[in-house]
C-alpha positions as YAML, in Angstrom:
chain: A
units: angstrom
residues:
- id: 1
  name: UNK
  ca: [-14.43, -3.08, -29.16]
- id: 2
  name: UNK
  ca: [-13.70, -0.96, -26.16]
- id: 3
  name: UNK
  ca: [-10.64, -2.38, -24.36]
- id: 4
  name: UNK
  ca: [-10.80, -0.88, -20.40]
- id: 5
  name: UNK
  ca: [-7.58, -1.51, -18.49]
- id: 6
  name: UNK
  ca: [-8.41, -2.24, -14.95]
- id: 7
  name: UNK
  ca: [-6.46, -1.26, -11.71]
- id: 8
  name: UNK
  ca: [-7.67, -2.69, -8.45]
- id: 9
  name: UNK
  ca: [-6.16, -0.44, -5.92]
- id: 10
  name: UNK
  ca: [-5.46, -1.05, -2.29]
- id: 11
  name: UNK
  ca: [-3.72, 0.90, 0.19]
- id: 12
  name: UNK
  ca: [-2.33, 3.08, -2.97]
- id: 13
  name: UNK
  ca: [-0.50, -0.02, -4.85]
- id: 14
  name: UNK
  ca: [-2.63, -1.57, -7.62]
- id: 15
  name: UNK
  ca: [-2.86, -5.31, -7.44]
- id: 16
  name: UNK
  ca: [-3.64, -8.38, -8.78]
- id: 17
  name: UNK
  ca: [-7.01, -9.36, -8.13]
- id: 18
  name: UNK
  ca: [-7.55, -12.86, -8.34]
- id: 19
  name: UNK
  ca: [-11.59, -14.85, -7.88]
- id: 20
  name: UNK
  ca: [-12.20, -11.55, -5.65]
- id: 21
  name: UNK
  ca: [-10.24, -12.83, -2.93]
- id: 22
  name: UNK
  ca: [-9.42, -9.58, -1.61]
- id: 23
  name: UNK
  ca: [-7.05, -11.17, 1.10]
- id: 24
  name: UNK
  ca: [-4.76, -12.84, -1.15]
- id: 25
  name: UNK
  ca: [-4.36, -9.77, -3.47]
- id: 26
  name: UNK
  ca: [-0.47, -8.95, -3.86]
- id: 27
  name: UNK
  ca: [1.47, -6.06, -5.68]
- id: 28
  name: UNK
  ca: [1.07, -6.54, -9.34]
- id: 29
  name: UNK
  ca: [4.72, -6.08, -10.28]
- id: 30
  name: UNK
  ca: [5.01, -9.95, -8.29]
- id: 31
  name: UNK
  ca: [3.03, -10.87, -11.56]
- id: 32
  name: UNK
  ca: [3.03, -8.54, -14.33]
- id: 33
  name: UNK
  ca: [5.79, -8.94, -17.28]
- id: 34
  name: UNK
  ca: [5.09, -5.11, -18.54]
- id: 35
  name: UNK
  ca: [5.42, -3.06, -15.15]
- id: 36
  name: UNK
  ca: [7.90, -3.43, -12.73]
- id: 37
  name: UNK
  ca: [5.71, -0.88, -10.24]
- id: 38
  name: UNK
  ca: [2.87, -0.96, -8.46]
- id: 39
  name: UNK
  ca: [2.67, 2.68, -8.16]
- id: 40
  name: UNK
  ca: [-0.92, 3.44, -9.93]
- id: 41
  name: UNK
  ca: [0.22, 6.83, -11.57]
- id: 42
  name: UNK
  ca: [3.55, 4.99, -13.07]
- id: 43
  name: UNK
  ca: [1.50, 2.76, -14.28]
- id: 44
  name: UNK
  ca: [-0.78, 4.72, -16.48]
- id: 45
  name: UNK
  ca: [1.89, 6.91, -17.70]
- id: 46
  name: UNK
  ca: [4.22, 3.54, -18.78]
- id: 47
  name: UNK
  ca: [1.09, 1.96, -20.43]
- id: 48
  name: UNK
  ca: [-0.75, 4.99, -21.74]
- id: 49
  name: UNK
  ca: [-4.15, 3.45, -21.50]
- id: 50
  name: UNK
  ca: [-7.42, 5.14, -23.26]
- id: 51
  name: UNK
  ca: [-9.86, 3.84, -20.97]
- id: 52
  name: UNK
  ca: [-9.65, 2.70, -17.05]
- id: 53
  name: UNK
  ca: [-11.43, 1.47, -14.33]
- id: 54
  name: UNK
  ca: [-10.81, 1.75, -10.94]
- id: 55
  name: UNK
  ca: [-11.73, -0.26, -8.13]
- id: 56
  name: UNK
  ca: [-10.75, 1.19, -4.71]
- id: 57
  name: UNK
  ca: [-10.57, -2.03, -2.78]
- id: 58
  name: UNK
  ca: [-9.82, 0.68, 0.45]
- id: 59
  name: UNK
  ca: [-13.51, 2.21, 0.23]
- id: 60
  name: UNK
  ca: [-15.68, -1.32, -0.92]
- id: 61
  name: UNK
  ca: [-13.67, -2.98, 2.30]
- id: 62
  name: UNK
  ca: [-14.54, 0.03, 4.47]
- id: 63
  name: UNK
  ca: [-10.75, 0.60, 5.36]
- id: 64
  name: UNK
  ca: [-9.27, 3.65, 3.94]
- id: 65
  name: UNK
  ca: [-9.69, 5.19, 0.31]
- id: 66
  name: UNK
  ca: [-7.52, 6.04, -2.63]
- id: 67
  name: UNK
  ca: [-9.94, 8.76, -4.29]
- id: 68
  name: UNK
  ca: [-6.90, 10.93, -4.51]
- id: 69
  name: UNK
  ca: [-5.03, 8.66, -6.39]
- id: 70
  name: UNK
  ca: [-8.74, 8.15, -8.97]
- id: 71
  name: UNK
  ca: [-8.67, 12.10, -9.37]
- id: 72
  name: UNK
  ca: [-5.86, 11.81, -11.04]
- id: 73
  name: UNK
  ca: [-5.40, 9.32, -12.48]
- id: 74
  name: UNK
  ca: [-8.91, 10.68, -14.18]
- id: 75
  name: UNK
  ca: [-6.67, 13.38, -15.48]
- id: 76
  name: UNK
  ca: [-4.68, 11.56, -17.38]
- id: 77
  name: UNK
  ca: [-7.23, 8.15, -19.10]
- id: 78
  name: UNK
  ca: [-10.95, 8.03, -19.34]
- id: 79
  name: UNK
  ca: [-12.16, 6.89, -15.57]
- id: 80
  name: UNK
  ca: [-14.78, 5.00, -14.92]
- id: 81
  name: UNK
  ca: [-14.61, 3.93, -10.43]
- id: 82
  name: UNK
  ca: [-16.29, 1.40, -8.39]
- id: 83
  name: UNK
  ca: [-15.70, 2.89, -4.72]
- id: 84
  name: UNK
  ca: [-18.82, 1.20, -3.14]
- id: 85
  name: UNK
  ca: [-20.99, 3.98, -3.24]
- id: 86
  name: UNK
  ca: [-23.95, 3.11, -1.02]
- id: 87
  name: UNK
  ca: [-25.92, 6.11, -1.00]
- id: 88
  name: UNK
  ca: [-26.12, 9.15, -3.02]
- id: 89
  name: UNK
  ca: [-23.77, 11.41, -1.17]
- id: 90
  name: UNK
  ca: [-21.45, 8.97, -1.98]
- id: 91
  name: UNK
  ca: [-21.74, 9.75, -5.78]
- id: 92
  name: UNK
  ca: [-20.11, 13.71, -4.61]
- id: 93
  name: UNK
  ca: [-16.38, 11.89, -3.95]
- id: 94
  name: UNK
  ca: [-15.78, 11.46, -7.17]
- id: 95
  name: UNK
  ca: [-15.23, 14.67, -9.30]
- id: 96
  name: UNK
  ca: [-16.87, 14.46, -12.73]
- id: 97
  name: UNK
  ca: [-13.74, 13.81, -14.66]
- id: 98
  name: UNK
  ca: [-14.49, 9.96, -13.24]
- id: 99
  name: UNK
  ca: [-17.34, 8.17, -14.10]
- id: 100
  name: UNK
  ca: [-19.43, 6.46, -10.80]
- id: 101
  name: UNK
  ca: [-19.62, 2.72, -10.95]
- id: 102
  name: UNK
  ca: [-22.45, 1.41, -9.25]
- id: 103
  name: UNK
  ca: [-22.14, -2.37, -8.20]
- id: 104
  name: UNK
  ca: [-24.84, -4.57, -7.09]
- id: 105
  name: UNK
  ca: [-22.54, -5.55, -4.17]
- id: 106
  name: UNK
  ca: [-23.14, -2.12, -2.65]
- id: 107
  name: UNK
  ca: [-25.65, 0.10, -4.60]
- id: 108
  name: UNK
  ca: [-29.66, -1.13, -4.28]
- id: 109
  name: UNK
  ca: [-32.00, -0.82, -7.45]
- id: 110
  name: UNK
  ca: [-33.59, 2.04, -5.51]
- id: 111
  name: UNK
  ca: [-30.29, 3.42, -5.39]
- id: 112
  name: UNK
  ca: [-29.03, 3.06, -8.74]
- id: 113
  name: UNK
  ca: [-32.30, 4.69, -9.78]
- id: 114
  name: UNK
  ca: [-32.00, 7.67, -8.18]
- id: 115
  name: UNK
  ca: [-28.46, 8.01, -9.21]
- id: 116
  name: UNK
  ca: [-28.54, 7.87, -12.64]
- id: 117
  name: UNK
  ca: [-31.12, 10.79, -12.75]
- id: 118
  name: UNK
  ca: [-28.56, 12.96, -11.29]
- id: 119
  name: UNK
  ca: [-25.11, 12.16, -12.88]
- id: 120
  name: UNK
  ca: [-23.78, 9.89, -15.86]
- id: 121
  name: UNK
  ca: [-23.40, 6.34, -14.09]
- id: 122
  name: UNK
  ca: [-22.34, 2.62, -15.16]
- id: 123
  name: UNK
  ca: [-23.59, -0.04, -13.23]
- id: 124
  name: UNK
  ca: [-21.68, -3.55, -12.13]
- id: 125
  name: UNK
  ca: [-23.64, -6.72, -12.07]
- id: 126
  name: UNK
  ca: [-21.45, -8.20, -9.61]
- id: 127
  name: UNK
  ca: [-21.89, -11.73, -9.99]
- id: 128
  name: UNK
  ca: [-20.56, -15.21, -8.50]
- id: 129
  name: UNK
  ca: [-21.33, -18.45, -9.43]
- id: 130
  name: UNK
  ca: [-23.67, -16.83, -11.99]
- id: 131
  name: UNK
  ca: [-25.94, -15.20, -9.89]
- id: 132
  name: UNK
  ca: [-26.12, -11.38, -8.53]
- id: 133
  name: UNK
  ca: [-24.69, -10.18, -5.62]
- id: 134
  name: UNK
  ca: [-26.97, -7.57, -4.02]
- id: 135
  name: UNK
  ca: [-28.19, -6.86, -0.50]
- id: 136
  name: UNK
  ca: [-31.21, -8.46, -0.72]
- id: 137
  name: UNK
  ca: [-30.25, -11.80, -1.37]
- id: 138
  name: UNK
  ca: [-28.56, -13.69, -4.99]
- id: 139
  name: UNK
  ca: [-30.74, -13.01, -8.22]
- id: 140
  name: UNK
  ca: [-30.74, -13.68, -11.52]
- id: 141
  name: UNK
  ca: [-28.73, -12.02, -13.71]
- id: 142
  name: UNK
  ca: [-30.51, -11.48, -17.10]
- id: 143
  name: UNK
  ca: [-33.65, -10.40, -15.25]
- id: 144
  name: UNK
  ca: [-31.58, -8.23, -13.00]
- id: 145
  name: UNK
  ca: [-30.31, -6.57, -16.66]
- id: 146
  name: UNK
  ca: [-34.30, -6.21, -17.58]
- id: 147
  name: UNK
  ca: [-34.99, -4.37, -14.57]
- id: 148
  name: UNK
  ca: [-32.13, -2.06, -15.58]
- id: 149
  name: UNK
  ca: [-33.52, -1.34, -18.96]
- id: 150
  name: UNK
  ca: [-35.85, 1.35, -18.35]
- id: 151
  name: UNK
  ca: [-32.95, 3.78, -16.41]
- id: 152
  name: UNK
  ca: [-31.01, 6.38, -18.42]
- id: 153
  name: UNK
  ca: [-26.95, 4.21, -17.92]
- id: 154
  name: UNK
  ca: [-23.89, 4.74, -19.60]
- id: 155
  name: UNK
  ca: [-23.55, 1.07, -19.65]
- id: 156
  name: UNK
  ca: [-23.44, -2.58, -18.31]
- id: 157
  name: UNK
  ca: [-20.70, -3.98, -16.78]
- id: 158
  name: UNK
  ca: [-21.32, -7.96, -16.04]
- id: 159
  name: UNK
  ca: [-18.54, -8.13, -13.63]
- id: 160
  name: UNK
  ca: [-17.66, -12.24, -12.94]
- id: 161
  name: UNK
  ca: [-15.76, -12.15, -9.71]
- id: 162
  name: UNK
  ca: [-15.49, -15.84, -9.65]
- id: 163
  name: UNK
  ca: [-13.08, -15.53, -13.21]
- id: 164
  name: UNK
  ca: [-11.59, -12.13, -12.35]
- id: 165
  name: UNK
  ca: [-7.75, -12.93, -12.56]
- id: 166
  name: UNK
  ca: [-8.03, -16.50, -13.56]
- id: 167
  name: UNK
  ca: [-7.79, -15.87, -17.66]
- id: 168
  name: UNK
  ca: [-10.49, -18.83, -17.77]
- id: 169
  name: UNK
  ca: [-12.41, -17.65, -20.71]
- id: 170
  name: UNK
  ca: [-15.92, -16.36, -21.52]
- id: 171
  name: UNK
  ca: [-19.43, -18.24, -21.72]
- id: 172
  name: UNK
  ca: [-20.60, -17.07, -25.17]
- id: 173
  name: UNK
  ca: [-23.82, -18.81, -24.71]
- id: 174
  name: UNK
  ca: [-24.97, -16.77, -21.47]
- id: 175
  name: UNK
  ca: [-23.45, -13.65, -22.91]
- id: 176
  name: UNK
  ca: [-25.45, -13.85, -25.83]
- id: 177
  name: UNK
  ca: [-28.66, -13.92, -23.97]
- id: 178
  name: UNK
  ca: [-27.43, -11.47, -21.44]
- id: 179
  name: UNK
  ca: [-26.82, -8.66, -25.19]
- id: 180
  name: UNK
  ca: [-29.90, -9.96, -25.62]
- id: 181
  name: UNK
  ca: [-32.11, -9.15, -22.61]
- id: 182
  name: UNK
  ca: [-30.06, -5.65, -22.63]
- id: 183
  name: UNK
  ca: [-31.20, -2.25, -23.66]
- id: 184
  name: UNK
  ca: [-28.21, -0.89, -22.59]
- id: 185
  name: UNK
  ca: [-24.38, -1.24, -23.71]
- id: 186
  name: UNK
  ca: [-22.57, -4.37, -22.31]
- id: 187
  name: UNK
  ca: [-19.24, -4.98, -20.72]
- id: 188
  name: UNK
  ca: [-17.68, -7.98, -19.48]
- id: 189
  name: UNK
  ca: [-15.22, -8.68, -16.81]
- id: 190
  name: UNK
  ca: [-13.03, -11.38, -15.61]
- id: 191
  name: UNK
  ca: [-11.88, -14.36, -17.41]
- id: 192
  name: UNK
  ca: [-10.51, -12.46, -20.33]
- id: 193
  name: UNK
  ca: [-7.79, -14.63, -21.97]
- id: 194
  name: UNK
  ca: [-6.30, -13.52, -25.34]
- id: 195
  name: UNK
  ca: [-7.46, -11.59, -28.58]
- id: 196
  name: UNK
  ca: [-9.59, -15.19, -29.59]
- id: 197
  name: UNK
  ca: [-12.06, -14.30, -26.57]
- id: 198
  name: UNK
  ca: [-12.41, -10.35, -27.65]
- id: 199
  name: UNK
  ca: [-13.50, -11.17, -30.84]
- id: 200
  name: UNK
  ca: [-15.98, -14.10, -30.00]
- id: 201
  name: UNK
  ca: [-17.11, -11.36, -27.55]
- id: 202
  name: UNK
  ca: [-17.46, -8.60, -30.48]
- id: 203
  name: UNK
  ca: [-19.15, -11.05, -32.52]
- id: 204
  name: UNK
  ca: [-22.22, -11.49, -30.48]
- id: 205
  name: UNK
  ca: [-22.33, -7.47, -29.95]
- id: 206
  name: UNK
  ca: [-20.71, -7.25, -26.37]
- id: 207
  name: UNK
  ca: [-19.54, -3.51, -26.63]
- id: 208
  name: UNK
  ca: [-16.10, -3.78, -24.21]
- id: 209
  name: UNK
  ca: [-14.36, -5.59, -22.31]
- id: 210
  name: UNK
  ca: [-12.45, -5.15, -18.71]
- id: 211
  name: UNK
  ca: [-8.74, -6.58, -18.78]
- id: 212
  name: UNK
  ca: [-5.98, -6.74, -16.34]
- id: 213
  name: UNK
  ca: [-3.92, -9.93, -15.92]
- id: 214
  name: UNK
  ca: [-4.36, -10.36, -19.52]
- id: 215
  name: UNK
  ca: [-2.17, -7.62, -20.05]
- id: 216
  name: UNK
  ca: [-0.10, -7.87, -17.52]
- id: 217
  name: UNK
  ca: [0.82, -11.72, -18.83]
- id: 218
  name: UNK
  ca: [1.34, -10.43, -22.19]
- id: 219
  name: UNK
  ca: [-1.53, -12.93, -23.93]
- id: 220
  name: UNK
  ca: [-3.25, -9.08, -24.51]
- id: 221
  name: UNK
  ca: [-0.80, -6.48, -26.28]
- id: 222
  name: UNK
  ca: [-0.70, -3.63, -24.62]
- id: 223
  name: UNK
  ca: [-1.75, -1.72, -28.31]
- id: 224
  name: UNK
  ca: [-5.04, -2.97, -27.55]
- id: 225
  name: UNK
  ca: [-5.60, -0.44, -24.50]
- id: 226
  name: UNK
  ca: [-3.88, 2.35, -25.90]
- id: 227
  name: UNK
  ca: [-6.78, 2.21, -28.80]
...
């Protein structure tokens, strides 16, 4: 089970996303008991992760960036980066030591078609409430991961805004059927609480999950990252 520590950076601190509430986001050494920074680089280099993902809250709000800070962070872990790329010139500000995360939020079917014919992508289901959230309008999740089937992706991440930060557990029963209706690797984020949930989640073949605040409470040792 992959374990992918997550960093949601804004204005070059990363910090503690909560329901993807972007406005009430504060410095995640106000919350974490194993950093005392916010300082993205510190951070990797005090918990040594294997795998991260980025998301540059700067670029998907349209104020600023932090793709500096991504290339190099991508030097130092595995990087996979959600930087709400919206068209495929956007793919061309990440270098290729980070791994393009296309989310439903920004990137259109059309788009994420085209895009994984030209570079090694992973696309976000960005959900709420259990449905999609996509330009043209809410959808529904396991056919939105059918449609996906046919397109050459590094993987699935079902990305549950409305449990990101809130540690308020998985629903096996939909993730089941979402492995299911899959052709493609599957990785879940938000609601994460403790080892329990990773290996309910391994059990019904759910390749990785994406973890932050359990981590950063302690209920996930940091071990598990550095696998």
């Amino acid at each position: 089970m992959r374990c992918i520590f997550v960093m949601d950076i804004f204005n070059g601190e990363v910090v503690h996303a909560v329901r993807g509430e972007r406005a009430r986001y504060r410095p995640i050494n106000t919350f974490s008991r194993v950093v005392s920074t916010s300082d993205p680089i510190e951070i990797v280099e005090i918990l040594a992760p294997t795998e991260v993902y980025i998301a540059d809250l700067n670029r998907l709000s349209g104020e600023g960036e932090n793709l500096k800070l991504i290339e190099i962070i991508s030097s130092k872990a595995i990087t996979m980066a959600d930087i709400g790329i919206s068209t495929i010139p956007d793919l061309s500000l990440l270098t290729e030591s980070a791994t393009p995360v296309l989310g439903t939020e920004t990137a259109s079917l059309d788009l994420i078609s085209k895009a994984s014919d030209l570079r090694d992508v992973v696309v976000s289901v960005d959900m709420k409430h259990r449905r999609v959230i996509s330009k043209s309008g809410p959808l529904d999740p396991l056919e939105f991961i059918k449609e996906l089937n046919d397109l050459d992706l590094l993987g699935i991440i079902l990305l549950e805004l409305d449990r990101v930060g809130t540690s308020a557990g998985t629903d096996i029963e939909f993730l089941s059927r979402a492995v299911a209706s899959s052709a493609h690797p599957l990785l879940l984020g938000g609601g994460i609480r403790d080892l329990s949930d990773i290996d309910a989640l391994k059990e019904i073949g759910v390749q990785g999950v994406l973890v932050a605040t359990a981590v950063h409470s302690g209920a996930i040792p940091i071990e598990m990252i550095r696998r």
